[in-house]
C-alpha positions in Angstrom: -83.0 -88.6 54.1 -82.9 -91.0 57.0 -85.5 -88.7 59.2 -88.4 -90.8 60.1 -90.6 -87.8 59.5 -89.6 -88.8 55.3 -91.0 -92.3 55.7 -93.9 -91.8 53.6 -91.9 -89.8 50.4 -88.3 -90.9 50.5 -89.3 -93.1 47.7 -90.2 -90.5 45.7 -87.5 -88.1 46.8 -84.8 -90.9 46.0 -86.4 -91.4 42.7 -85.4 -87.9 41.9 -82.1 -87.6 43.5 -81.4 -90.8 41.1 -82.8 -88.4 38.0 -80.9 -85.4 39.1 -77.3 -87.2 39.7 -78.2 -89.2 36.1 -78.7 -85.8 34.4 -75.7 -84.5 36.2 -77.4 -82.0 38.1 -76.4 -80.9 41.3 -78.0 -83.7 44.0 -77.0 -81.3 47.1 -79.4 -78.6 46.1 -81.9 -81.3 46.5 -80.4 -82.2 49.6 -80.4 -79.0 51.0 -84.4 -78.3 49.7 -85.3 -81.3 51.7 -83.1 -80.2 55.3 -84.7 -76.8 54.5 -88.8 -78.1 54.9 -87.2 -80.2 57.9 -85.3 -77.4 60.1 -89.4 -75.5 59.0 -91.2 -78.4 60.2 -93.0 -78.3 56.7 -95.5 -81.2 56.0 -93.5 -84.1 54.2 -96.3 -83.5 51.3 -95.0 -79.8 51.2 -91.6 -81.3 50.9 -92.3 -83.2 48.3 -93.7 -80.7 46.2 -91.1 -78.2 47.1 -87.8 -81.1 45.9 -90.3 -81.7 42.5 -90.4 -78.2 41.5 -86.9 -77.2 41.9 -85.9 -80.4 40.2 -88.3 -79.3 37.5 -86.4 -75.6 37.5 -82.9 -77.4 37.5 -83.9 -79.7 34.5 -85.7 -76.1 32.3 -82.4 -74.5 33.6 -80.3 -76.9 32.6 -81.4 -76.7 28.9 -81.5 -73.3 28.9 -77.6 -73.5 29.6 -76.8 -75.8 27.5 -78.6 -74.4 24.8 -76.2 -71.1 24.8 -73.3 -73.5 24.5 -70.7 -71.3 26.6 -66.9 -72.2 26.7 -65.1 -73.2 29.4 -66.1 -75.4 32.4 -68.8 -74.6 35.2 -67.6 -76.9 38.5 -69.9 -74.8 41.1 -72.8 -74.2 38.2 -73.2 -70.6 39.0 -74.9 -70.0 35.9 -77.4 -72.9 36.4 -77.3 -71.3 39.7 -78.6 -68.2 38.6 -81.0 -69.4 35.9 -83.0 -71.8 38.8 -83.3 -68.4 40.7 -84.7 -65.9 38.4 -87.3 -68.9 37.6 -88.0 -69.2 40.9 -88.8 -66.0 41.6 -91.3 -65.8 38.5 -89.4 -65.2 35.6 -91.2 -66.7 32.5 -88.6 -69.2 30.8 -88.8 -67.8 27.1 -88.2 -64.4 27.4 -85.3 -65.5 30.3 -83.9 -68.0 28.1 -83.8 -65.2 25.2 -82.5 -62.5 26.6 -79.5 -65.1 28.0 -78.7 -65.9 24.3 -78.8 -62.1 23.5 -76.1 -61.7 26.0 -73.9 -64.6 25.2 -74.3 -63.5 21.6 -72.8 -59.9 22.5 -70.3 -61.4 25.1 -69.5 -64.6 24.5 -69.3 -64.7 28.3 -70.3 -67.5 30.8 -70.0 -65.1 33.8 -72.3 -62.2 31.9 -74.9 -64.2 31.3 -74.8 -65.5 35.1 -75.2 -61.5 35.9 -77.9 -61.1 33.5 -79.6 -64.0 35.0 -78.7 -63.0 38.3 -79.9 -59.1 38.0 -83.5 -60.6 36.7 -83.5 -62.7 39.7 -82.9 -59.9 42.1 -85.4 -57.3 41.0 -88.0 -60.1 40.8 -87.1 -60.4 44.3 -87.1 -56.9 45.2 -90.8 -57.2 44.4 -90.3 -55.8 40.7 -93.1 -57.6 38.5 -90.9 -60.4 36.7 -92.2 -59.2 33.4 -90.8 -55.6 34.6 -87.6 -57.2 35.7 -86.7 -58.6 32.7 -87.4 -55.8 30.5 -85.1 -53.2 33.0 -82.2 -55.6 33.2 -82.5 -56.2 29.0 -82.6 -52.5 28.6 -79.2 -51.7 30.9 -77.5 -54.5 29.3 -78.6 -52.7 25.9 -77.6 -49.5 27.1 -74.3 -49.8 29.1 -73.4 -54.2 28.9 -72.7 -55.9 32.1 -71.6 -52.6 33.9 -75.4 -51.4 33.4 -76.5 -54.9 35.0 -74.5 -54.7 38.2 -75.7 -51.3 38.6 -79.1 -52.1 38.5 -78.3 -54.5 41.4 -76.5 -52.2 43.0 -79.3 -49.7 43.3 -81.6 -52.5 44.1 -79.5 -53.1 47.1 -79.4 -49.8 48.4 -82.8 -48.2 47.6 -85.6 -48.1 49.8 -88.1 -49.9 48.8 -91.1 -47.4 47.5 -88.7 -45.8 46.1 -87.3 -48.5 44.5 -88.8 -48.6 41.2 -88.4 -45.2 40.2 -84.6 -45.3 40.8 -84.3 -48.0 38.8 -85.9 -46.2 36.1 -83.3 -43.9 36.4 -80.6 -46.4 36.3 -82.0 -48.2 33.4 -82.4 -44.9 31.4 -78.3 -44.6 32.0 -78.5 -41.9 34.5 -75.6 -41.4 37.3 -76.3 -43.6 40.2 -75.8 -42.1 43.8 -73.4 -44.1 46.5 -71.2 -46.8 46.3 -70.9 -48.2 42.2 -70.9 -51.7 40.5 -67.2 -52.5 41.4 -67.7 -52.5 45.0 -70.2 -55.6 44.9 -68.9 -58.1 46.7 -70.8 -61.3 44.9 -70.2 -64.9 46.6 -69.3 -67.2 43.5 -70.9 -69.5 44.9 -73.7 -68.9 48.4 -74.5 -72.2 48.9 -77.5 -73.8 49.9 -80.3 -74.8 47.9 -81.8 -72.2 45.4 -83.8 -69.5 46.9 -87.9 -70.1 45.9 -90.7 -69.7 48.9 -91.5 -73.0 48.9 -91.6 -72.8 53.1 -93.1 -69.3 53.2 -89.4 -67.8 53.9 -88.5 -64.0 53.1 -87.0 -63.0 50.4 -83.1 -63.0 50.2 -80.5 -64.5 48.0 -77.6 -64.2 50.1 -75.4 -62.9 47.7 -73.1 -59.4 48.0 -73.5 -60.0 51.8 
């Protein structure tokens, strides 16, 4: 925050750390959004924008989350985590934050709705249309529950991508999937960093199940 290259908008972008840390939303993904345009050499307009937005995702998130009213406590907010991801990558907040309280309804289960969230997310960035996405991780939760979700990651992983689609197809419809299955994921509870968007033009990659 103390780069002179932030002269112009630190005002701004102290305004919404303020917000953020007032709302009790995670400051250091903010943090991390604006070291991020820095280390690209983005424009301190492009900046700007890019610490608004994913404020404005955090905020929509963090209703969303709070609307399912989960038990238990949340200390890394994965599941905020995942929610700010799947609407970064396009998901449409409606049909995202319904298909989270169809989950939580059948699970009752903070970390299943983070998968759910989390599978969306994934496809969307696999280059799966976001309205596609959704409707192929609702059906395999449908189908098989939170085994058919990290399956549809796992094939996501491990397919090539034109023939991506089609194999999720197959997973979605509950057929066997080839090579290594859901239990050998190895998720990161927590990746760190800000949440993934293309606000500085970077590829695609969340970073997790490295």
């Amino acid at each position: 925050m103390a780069d002179t290259r932030l002269s112009d908008i630190r005002p701004a972008l102290e305004r919404i750390q303020a917000q953020a840390e007032a709302q009790g939303l995670p400051t250091a993904w903010l943090q991390d959004k604006v070291a991020e345009g820095l280390a690209k050499h983005a424009e301190p307009a492009r900046i700007a924008q890019a610490v608004a937005a994913l404020f404005e995702r955090m905020q929509l998130a963090n209703r969303m989350e709070q609307e399912l009213r989960l038990r238990g406590a949340d200390p890394t907010r994965t599941l905020l985590r995942s929610f700010v991801d799947a609407l970064s990558a396009g998901a449409e907040s409606a049909p995202l934050a319904q298909f989270a309280r169809e989950v939580a309804d059948a699970t009752h289960s903070r970390d299943a709705v983070r998968r759910a969230a989390l599978t969306v997310a994934e496809l969307e960035e696999h280059a799966i249309e976001p309205a596609l996405a959704l409707s192929m991780s609702t059906a395999a939760f449908r189908r098989s529950g939170v085994p058919g979700l990290n399956a549809l990651r796992s094939a996501a992983r491990r397919t090539p991508p034109g023939e991506l689609q089609a194999a999720l197809r197959r997973v979605t419809a509950g057929e066997r999937a080839h090579g290594p299955g859901p239990g050998h994921e190895n998720e990161s509870a927590h990746p760190g960093g800000p949440p993934h968007d293309n606000s500085f033009g970077q590829s695609h990659g969340r970073g997790l199940g490295r």
